[in-house]
HTML snippet that shows the backbone in 3Dmol.js (N, CA, C, O; Angstrom):
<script src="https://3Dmol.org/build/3Dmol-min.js"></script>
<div id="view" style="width:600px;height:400px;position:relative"></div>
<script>
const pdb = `
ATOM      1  N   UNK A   1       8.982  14.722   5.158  1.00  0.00           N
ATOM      2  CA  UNK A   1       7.837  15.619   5.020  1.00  0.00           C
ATOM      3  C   UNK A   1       7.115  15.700   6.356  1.00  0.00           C
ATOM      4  O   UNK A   1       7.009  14.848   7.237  1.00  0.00           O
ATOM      5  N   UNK A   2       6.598  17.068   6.275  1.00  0.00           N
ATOM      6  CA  UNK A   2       6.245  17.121   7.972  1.00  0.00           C
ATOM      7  C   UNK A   2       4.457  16.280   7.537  1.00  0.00           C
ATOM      8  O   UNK A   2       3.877  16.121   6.464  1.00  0.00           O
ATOM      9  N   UNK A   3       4.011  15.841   9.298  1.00  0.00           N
ATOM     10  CA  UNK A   3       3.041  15.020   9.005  1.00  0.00           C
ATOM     11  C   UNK A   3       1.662  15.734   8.582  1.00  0.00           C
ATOM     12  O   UNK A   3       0.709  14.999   8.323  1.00  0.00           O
ATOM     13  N   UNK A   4       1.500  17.222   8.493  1.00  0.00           N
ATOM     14  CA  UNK A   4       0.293  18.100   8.174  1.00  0.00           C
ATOM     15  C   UNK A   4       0.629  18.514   6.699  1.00  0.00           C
ATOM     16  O   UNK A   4       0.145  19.510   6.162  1.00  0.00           O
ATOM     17  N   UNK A   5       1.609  17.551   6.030  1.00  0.00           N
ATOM     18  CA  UNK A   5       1.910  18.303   4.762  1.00  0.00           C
ATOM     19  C   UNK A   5       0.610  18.259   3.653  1.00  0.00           C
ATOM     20  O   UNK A   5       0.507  18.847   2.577  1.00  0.00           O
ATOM     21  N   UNK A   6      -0.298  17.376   4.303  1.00  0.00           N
ATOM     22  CA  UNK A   6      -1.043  17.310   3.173  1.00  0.00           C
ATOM     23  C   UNK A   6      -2.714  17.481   3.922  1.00  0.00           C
ATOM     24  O   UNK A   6      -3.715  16.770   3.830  1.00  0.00           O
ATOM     25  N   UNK A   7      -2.534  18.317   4.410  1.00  0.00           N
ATOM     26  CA  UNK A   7      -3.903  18.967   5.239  1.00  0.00           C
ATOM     27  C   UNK A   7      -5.233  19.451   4.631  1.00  0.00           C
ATOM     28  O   UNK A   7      -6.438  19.237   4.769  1.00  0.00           O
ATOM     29  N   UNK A   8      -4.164  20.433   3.670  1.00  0.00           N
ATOM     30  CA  UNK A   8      -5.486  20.880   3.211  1.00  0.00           C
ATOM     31  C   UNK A   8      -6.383  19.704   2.012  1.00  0.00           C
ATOM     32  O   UNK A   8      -7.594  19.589   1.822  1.00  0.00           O
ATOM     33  N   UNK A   9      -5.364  19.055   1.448  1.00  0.00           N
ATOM     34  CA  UNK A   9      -5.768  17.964   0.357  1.00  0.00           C
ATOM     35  C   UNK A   9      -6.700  17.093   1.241  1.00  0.00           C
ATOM     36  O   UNK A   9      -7.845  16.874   0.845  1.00  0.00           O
ATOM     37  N   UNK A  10      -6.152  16.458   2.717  1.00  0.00           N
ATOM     38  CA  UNK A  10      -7.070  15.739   3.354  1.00  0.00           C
ATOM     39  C   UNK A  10      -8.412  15.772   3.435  1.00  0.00           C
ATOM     40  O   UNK A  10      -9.372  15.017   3.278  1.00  0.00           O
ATOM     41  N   UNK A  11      -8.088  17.313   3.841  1.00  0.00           N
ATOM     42  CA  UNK A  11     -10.091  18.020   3.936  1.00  0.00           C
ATOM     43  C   UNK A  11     -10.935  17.956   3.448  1.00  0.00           C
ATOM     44  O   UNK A  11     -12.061  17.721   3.886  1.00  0.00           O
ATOM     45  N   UNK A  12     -10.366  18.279   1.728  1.00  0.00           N
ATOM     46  CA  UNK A  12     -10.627  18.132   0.792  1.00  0.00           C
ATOM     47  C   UNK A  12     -11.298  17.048   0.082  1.00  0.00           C
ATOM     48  O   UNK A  12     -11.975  16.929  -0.939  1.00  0.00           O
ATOM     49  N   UNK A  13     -10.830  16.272   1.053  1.00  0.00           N
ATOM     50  CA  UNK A  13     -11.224  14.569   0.497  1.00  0.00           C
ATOM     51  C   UNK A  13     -12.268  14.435   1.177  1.00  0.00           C
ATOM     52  O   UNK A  13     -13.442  14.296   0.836  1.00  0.00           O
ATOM     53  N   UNK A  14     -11.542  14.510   2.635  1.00  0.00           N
ATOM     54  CA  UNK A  14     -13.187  14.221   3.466  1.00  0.00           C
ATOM     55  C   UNK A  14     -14.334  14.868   2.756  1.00  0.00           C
ATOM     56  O   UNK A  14     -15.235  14.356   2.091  1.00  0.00           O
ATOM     57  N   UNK A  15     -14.068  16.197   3.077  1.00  0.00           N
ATOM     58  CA  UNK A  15     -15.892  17.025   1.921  1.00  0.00           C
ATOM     59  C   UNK A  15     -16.356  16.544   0.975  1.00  0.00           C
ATOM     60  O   UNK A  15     -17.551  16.478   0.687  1.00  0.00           O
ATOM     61  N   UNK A  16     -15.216  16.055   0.237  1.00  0.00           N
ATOM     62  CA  UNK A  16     -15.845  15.253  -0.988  1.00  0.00           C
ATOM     63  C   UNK A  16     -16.679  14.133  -0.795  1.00  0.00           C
ATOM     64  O   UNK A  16     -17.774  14.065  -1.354  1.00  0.00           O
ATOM     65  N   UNK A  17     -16.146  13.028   0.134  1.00  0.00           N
ATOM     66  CA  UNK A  17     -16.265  12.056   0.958  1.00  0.00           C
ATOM     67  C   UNK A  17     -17.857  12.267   1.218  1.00  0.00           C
ATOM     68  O   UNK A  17     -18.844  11.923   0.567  1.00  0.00           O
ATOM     69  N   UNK A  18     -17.674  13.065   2.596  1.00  0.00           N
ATOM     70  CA  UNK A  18     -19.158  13.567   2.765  1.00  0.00           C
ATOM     71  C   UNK A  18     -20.281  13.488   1.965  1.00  0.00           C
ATOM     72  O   UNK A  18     -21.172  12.640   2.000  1.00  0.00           O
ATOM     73  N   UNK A  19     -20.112  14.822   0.956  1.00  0.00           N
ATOM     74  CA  UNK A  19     -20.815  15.424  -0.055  1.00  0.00           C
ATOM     75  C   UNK A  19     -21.363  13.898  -0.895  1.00  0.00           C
ATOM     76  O   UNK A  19     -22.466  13.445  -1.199  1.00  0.00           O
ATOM     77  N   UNK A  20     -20.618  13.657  -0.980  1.00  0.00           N
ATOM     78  CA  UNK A  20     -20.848  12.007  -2.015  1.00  0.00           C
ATOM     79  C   UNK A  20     -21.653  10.944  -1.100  1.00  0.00           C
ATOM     80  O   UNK A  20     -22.389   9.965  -1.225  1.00  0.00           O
ATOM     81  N   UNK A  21     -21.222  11.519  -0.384  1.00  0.00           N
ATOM     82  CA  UNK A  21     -22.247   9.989   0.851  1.00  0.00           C
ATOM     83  C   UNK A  21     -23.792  10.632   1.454  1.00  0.00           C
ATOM     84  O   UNK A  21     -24.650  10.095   2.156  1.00  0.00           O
ATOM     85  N   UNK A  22     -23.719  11.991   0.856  1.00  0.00           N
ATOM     86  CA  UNK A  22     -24.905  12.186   1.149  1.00  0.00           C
ATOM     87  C   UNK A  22     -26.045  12.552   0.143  1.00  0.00           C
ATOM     88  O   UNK A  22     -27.221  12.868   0.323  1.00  0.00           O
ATOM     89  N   UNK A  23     -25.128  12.366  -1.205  1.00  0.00           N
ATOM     90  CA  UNK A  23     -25.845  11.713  -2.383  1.00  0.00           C
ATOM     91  C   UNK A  23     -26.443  10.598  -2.515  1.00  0.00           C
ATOM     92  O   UNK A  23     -27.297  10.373  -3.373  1.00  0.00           O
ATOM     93  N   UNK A  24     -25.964   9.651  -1.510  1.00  0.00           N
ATOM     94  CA  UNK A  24     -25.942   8.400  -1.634  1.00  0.00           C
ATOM     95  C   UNK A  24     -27.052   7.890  -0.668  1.00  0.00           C
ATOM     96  O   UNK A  24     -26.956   7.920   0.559  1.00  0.00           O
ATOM     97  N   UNK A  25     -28.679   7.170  -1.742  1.00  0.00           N
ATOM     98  CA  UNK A  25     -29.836   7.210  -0.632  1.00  0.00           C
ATOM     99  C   UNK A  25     -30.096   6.297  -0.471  1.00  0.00           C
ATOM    100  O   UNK A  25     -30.093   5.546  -1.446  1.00  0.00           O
ATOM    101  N   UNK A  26     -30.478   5.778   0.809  1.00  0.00           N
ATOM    102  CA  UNK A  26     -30.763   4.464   1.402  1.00  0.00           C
ATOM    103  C   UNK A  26     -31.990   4.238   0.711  1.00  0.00           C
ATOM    104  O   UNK A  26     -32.941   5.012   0.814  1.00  0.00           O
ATOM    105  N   UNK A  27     -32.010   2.821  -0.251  1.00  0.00           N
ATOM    106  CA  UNK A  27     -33.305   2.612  -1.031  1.00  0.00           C
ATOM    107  C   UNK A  27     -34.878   2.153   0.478  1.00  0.00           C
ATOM    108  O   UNK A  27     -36.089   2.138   0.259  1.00  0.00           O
ATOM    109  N   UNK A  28     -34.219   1.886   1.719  1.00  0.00           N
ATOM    110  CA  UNK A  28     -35.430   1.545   2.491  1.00  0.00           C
ATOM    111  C   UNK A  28     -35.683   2.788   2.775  1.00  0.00           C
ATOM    112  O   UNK A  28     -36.826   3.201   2.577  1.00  0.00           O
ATOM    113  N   UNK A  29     -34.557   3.769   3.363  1.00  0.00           N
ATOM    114  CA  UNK A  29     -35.117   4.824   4.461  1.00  0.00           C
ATOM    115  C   UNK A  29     -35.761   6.313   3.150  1.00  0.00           C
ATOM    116  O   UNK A  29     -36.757   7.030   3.057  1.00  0.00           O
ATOM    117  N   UNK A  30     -34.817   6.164   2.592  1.00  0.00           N
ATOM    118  CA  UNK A  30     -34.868   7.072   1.168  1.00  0.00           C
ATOM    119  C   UNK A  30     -34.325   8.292   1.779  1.00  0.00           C
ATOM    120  O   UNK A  30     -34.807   9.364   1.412  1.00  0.00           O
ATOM    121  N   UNK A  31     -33.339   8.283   2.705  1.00  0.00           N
ATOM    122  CA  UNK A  31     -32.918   9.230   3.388  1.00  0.00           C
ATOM    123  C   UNK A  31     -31.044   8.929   2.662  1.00  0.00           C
ATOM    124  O   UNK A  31     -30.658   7.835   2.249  1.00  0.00           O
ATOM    125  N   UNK A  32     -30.286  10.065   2.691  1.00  0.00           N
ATOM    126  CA  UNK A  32     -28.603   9.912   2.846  1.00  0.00           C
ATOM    127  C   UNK A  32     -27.838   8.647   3.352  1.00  0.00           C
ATOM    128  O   UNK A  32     -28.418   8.391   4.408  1.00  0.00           O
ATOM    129  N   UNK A  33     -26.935   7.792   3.195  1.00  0.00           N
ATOM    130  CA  UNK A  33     -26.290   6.853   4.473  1.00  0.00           C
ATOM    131  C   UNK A  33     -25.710   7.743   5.172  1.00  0.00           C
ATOM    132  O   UNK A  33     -25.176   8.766   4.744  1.00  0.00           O
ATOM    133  N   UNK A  34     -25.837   7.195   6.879  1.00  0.00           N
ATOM    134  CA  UNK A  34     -25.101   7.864   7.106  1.00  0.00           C
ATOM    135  C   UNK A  34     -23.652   6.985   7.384  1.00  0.00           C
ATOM    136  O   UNK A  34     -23.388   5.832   7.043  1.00  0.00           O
ATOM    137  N   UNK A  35     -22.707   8.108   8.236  1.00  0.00           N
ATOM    138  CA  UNK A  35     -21.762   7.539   8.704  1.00  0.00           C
ATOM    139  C   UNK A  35     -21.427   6.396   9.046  1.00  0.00           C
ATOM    140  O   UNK A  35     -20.369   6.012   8.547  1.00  0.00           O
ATOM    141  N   UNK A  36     -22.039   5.568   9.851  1.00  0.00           N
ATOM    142  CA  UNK A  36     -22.367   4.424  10.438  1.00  0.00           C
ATOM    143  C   UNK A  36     -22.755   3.441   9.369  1.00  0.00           C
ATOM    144  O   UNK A  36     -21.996   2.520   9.069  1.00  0.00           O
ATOM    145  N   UNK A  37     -23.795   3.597   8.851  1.00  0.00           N
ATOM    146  CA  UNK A  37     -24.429   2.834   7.843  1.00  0.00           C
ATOM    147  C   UNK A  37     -23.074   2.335   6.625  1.00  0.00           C
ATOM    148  O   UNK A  37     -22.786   1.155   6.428  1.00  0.00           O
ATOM    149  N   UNK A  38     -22.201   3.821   5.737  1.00  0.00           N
ATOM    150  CA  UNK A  38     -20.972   3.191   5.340  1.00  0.00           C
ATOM    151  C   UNK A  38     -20.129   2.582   5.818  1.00  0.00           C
ATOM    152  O   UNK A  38     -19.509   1.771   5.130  1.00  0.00           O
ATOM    153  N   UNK A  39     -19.784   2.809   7.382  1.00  0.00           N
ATOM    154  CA  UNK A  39     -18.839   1.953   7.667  1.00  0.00           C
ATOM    155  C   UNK A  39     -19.626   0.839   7.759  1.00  0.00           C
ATOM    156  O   UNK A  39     -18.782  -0.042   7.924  1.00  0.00           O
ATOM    157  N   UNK A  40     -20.622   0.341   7.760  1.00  0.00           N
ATOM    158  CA  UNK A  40     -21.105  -1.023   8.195  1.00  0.00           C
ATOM    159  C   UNK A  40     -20.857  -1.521   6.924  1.00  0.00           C
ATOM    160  O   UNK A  40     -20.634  -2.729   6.844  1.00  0.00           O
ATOM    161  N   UNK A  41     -20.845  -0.724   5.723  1.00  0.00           N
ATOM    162  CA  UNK A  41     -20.792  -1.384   4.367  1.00  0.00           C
ATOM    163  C   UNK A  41     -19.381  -1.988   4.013  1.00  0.00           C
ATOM    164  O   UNK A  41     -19.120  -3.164   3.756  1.00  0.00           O
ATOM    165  N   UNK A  42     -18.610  -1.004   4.055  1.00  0.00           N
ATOM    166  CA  UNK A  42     -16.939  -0.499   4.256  1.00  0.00           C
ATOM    167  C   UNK A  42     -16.094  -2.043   5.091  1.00  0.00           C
ATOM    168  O   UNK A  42     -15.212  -2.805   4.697  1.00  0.00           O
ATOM    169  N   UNK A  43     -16.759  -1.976   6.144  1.00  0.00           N
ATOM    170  CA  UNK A  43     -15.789  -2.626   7.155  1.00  0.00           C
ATOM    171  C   UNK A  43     -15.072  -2.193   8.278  1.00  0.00           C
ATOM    172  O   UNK A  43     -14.426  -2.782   9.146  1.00  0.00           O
ATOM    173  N   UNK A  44     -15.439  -0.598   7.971  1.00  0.00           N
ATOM    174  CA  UNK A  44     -14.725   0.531   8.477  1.00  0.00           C
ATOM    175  C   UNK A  44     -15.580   0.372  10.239  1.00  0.00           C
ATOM    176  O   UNK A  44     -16.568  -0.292  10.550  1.00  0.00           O
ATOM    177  N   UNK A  45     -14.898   1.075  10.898  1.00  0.00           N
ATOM    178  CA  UNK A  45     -15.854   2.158  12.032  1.00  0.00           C
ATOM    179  C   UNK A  45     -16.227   2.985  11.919  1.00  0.00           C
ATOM    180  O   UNK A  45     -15.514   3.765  11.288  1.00  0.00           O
ATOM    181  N   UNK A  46     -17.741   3.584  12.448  1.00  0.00           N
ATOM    182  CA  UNK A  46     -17.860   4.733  11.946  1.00  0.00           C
ATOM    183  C   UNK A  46     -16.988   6.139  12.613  1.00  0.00           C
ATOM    184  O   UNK A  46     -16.891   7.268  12.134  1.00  0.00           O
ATOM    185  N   UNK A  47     -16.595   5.753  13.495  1.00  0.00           N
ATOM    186  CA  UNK A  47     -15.322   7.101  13.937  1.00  0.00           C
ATOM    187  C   UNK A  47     -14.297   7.324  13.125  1.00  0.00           C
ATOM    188  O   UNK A  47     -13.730   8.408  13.267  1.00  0.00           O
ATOM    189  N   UNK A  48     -13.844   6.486  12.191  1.00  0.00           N
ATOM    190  CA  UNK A  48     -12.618   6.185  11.146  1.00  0.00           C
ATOM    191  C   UNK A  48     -13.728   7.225   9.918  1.00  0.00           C
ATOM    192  O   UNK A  48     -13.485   8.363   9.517  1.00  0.00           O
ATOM    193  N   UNK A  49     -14.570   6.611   9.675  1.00  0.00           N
ATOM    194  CA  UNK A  49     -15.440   7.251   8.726  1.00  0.00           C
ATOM    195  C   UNK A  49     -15.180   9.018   9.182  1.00  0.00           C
ATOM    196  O   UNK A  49     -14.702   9.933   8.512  1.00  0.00           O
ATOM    197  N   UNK A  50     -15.706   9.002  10.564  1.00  0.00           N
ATOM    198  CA  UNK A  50     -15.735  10.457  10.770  1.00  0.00           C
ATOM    199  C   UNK A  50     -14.755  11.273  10.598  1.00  0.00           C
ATOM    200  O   UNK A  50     -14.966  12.450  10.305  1.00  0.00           O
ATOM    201  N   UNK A  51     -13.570  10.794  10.748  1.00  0.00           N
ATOM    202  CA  UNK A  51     -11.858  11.075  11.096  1.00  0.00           C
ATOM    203  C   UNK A  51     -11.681  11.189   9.495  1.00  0.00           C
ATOM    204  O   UNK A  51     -11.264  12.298   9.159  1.00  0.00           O
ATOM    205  N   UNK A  52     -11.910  10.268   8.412  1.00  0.00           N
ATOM    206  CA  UNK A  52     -11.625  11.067   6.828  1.00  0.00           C
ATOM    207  C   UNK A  52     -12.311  11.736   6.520  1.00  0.00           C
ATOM    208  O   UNK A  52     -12.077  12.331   5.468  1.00  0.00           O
ATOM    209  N   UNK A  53     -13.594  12.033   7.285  1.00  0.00           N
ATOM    210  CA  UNK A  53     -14.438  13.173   6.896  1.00  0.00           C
ATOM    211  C   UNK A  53     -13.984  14.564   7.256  1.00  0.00           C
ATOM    212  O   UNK A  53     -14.257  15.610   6.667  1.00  0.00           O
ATOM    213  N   UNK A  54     -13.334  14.409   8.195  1.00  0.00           N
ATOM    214  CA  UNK A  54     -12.762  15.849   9.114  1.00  0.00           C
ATOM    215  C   UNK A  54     -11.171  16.043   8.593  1.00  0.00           C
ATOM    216  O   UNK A  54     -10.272  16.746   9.053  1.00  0.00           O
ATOM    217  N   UNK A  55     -11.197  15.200   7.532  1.00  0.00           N
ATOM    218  CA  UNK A  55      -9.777  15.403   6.986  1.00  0.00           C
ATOM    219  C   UNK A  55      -8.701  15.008   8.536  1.00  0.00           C
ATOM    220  O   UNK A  55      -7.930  15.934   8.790  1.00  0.00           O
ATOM    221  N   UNK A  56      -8.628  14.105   9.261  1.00  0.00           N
ATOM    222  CA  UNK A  56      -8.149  13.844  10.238  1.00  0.00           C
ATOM    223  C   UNK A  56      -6.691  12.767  10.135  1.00  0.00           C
ATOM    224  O   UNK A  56      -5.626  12.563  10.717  1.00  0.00           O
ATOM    225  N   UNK A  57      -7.505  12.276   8.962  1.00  0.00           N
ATOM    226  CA  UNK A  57      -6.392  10.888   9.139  1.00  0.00           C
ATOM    227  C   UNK A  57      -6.012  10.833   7.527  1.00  0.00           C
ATOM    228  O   UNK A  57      -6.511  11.517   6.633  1.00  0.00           O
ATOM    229  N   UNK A  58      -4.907   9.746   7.408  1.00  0.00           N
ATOM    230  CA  UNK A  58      -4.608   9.506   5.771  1.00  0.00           C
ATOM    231  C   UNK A  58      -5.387   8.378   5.380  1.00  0.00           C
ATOM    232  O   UNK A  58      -5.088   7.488   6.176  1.00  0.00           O
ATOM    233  N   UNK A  59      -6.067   8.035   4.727  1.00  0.00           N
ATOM    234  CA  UNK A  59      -7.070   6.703   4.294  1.00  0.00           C
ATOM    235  C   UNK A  59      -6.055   6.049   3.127  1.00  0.00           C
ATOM    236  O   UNK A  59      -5.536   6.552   2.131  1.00  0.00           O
ATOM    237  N   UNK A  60      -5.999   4.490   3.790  1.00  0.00           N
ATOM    238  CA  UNK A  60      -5.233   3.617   2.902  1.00  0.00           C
ATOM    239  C   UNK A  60      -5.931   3.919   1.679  1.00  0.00           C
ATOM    240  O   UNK A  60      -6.981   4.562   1.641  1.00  0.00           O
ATOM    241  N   UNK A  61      -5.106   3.268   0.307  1.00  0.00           N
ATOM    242  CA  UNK A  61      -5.996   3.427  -1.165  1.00  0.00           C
ATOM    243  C   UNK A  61      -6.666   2.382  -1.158  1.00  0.00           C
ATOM    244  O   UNK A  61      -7.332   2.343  -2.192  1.00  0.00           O
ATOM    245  N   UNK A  62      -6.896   1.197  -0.299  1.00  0.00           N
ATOM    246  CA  UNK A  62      -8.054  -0.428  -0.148  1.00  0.00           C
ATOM    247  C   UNK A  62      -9.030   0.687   0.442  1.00  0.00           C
ATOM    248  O   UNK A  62     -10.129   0.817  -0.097  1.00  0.00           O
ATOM    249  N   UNK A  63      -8.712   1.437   1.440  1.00  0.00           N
ATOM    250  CA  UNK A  63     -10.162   2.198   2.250  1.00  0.00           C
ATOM    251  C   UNK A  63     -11.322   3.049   1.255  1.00  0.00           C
ATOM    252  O   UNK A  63     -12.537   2.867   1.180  1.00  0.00           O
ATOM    253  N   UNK A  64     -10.261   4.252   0.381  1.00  0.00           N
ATOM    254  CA  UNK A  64     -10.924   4.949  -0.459  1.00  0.00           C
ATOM    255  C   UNK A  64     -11.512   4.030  -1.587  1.00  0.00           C
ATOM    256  O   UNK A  64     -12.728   3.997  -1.772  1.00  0.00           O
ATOM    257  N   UNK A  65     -10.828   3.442  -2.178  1.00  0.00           N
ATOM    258  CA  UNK A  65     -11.696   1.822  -3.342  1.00  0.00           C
ATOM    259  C   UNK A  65     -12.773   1.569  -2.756  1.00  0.00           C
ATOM    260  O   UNK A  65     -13.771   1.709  -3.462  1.00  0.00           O
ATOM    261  N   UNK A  66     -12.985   1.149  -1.406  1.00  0.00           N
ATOM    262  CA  UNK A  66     -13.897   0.411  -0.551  1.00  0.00           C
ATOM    263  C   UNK A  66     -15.026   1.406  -0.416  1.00  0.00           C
ATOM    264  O   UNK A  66     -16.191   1.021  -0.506  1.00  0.00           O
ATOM    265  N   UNK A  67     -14.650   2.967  -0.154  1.00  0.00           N
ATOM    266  CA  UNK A  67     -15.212   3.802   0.043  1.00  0.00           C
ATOM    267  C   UNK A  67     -16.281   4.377  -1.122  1.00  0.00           C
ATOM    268  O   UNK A  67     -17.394   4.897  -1.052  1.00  0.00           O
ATOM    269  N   UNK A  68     -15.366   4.014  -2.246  1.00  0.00           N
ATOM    270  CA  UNK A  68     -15.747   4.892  -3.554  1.00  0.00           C
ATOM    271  C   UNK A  68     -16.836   3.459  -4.234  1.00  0.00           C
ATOM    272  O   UNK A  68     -17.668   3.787  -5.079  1.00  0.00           O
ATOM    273  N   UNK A  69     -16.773   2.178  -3.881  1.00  0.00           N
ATOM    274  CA  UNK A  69     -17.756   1.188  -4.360  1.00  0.00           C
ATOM    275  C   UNK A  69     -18.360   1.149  -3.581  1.00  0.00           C
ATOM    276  O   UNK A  69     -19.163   0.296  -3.959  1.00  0.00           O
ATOM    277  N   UNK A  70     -18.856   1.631  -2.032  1.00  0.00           N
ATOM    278  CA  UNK A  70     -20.131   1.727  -1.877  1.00  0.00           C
ATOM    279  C   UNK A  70     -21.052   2.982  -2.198  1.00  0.00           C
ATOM    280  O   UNK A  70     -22.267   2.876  -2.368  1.00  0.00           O
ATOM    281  N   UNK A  71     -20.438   4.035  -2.256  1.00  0.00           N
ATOM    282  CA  UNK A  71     -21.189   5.087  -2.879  1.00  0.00           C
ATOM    283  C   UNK A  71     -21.294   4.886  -4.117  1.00  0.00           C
ATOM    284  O   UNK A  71     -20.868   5.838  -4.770  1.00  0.00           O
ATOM    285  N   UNK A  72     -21.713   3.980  -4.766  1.00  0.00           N
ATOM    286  CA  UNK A  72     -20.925   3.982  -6.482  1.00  0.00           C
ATOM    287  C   UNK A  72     -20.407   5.178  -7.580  1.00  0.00           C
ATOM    288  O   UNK A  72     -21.017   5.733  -8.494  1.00  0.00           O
ATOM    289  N   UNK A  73     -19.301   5.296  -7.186  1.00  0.00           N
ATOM    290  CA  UNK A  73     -18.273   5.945  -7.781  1.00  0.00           C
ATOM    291  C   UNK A  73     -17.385   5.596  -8.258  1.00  0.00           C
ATOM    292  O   UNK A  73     -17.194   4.462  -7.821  1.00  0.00           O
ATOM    293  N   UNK A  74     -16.409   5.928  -9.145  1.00  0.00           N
ATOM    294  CA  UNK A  74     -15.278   5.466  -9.032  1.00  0.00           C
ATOM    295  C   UNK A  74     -14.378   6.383  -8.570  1.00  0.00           C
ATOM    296  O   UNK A  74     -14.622   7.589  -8.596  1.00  0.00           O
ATOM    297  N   UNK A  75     -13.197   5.849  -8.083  1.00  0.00           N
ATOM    298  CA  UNK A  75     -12.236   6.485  -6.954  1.00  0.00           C
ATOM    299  C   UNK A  75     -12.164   7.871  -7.686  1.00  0.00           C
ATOM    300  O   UNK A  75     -12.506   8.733  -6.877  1.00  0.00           O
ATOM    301  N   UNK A  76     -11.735   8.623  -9.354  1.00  0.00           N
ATOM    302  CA  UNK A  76     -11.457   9.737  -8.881  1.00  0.00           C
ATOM    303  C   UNK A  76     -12.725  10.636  -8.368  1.00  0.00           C
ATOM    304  O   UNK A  76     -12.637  11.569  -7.570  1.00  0.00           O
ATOM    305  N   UNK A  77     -13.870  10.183  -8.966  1.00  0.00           N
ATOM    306  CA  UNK A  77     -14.967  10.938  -7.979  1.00  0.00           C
ATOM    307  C   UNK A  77     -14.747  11.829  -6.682  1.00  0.00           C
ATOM    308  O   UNK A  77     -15.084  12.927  -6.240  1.00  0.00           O
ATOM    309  N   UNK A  78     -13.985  10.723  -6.325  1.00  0.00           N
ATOM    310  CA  UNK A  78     -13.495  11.075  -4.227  1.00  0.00           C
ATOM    311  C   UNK A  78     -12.563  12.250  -4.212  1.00  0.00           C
ATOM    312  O   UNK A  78     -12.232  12.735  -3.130  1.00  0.00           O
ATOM    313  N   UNK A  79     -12.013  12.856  -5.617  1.00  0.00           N
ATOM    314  CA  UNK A  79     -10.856  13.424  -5.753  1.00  0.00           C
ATOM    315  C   UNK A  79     -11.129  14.715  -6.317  1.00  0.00           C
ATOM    316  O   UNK A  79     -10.307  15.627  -6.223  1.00  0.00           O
ATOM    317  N   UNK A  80     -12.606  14.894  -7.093  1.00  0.00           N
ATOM    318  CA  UNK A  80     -13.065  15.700  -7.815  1.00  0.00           C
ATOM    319  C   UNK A  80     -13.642  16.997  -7.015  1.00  0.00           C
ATOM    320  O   UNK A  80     -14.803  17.178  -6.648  1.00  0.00           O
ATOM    321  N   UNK A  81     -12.191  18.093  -6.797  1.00  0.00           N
ATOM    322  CA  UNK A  81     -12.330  18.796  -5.589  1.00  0.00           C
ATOM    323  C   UNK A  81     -12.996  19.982  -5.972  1.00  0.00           C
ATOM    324  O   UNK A  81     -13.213  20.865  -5.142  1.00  0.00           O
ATOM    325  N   UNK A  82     -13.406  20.104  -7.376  1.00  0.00           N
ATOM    326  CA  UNK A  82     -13.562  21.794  -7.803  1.00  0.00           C
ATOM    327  C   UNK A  82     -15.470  21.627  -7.846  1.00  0.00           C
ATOM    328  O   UNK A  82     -16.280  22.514  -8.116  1.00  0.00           O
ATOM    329  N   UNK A  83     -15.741  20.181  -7.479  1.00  0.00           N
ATOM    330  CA  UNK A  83     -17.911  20.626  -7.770  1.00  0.00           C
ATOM    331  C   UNK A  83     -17.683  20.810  -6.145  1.00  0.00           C
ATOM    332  O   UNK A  83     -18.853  20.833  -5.764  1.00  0.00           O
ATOM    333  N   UNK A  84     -16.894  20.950  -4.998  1.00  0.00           N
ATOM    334  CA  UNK A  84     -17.517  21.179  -3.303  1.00  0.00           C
ATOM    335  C   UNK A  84     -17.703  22.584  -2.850  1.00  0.00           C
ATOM    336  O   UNK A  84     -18.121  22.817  -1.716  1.00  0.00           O
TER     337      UNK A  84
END
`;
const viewer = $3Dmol.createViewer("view");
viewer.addModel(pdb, "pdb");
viewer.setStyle({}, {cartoon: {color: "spectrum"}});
viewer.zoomTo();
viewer.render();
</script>
């Protein structure tokens, strides 16, 4: 399979990704997390963060789990492409 076979699904994720993390409000600032702030939660970097946001990269299924329990969601949340 060529390596853009799943491009548009990627994007898809990221927006979701996004969209969900900016549901998601910091109880001090009472503002969105941002980028940074999940990966600090995650374990992640926040450039890795940025890169599944831009639909850039493939995110292991430990990353999206990791991803989807700090926004509290559960994983298909991350998948639920038809509310973006």
């Amino acid at each position: 399979m060529e390596e853009n076979g799943f491009k548009k699904e990627r994007i898809q994720l990221g927006k979701s990704i996004m969209h969900l993390r900016n549901q998601c409000i910091n109880k001090e600032t009472g503002k969105p997390i941002s980028q940074e702030e999940l990966g600090l939660r995650t374990g992640l970097a926040k450039n890795h963060i940025g890169k599944i946001e831009r639909g850039q990269t493939n995110p292991k299924i430990e990353t999206l789990f990791a991803i989807a329990r700090e926004l509290n969601v559960n994983i298909q949340s991350l998948f639920n492409f038809e509310e973006l």
